[in-house]
C-alpha positions in Angstrom: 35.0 -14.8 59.6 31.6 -13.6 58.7 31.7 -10.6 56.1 29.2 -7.7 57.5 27.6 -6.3 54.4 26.1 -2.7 55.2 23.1 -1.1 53.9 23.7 0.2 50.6 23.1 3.4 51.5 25.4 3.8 53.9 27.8 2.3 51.6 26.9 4.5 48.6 27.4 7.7 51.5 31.1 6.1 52.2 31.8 6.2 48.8 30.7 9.9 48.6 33.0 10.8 51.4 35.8 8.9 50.4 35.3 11.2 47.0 35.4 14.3 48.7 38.4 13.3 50.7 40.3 12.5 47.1 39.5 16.2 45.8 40.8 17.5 48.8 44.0 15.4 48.9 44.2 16.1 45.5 44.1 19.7 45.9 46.2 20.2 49.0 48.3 17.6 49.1 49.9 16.3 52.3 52.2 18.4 55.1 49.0 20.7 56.4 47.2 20.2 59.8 44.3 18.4 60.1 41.9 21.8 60.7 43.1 22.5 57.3 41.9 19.3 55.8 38.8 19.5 58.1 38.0 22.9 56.9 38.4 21.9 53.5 36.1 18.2 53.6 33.8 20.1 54.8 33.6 22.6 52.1 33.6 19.5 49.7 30.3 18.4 51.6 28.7 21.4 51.3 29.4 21.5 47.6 27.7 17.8 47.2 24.6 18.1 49.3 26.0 16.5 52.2 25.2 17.0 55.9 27.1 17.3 58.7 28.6 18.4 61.9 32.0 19.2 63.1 33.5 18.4 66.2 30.6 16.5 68.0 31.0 15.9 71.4 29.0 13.2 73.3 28.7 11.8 76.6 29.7 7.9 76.9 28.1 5.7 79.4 30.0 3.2 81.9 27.7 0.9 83.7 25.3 3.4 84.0 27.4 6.1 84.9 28.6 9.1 82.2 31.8 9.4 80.9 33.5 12.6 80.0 32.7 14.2 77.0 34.6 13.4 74.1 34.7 14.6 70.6 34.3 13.3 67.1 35.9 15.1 64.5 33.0 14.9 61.8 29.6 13.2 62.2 28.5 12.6 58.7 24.8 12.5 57.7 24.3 11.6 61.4 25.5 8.2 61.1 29.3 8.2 59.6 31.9 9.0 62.1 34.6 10.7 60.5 38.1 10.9 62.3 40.9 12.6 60.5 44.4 12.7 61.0 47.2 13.6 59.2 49.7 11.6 60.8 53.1 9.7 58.6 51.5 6.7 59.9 48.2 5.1 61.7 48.6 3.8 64.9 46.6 1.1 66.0 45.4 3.3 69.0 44.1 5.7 66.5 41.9 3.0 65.1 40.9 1.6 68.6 39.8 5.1 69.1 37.7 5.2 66.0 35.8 1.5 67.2 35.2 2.8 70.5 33.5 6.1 69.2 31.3 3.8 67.5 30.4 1.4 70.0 29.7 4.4 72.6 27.6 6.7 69.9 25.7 3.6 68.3 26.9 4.2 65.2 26.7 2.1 62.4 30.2 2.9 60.2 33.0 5.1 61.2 35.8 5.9 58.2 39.8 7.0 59.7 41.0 9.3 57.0 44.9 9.7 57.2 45.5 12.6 54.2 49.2 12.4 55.0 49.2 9.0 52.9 50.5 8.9 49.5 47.1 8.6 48.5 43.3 9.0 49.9 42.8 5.0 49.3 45.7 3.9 51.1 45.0 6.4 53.9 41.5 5.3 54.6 40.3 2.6 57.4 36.9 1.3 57.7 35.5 0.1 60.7 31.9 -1.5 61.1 29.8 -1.3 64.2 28.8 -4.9 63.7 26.0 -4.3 66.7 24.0 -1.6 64.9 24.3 -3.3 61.4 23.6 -6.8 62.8 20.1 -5.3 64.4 17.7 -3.2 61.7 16.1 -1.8 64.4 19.4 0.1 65.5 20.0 1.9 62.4 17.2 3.6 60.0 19.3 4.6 56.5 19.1 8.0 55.3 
């Protein structure tokens, strides 16, 4: 299998998040709800210089017809979708979730935080929109 190799960028602004999600773990520990860590990434953002918007909702489309609105936890710099949980464990459906938010929003990266995990690293999933990465005219870096 080919290995997609995003902008670096968009990488560097993963790496940032993934930061600010290690302060907060680090901080609060696990056992809280996820508005709590929500709240809290976010003030970790604003601290940084990093934009975003909480709990997004957007309009899918299905052959042309719209789909009800859903909602993304965290939009990152307009291009990371963030979903957070803080589950014991990741479900697979929790990670289909995540790719399908990115193939509906034409996003290029999306990042699952779990801050339930023993730590931020193993809580963290990655997923790649391989169609907006593969084409440079779907996705302009910040």
């Amino acid at each position: 299998m080919n290995r997609i190799e995003l902008p670096t960028a968009l990488n560097q602004l993963s790496h940032q998040i993934i930061g600010c999600a290690i302060e907060v773990h680090k901080e609060l520990g696990i056992g809280l709800l996820e508005l709590v860590y929500e709240s809290a990434l976010c003030e970790e953002f604003d601290r940084a210089g990093i934009s975003y918007q909480q709990q997004v909702g957007f309009i899918g489309e299905y052959k042309g017809k719209q789909l009800p609105s859903q909602r993304i936890d965290l939009l990152v710099e307009n291009d990371i979708i963030l979903e957070l949980k803080a589950v014991r464990a990741v479900d697979d459906l929790h990670l289909a979730q995540l790719v399908s938010y990115l193939r509906l929003t034409n996003k290029p990266l999306g990042l699952l935080i779990n801050f339930h995990a023993p730590t931020i690293q193993k809580g963290t999933h990655r997923r790649i929109n391989s169609k907006v990465i593969r084409n440079p005219n779907a996705f302009s870096p910040p």
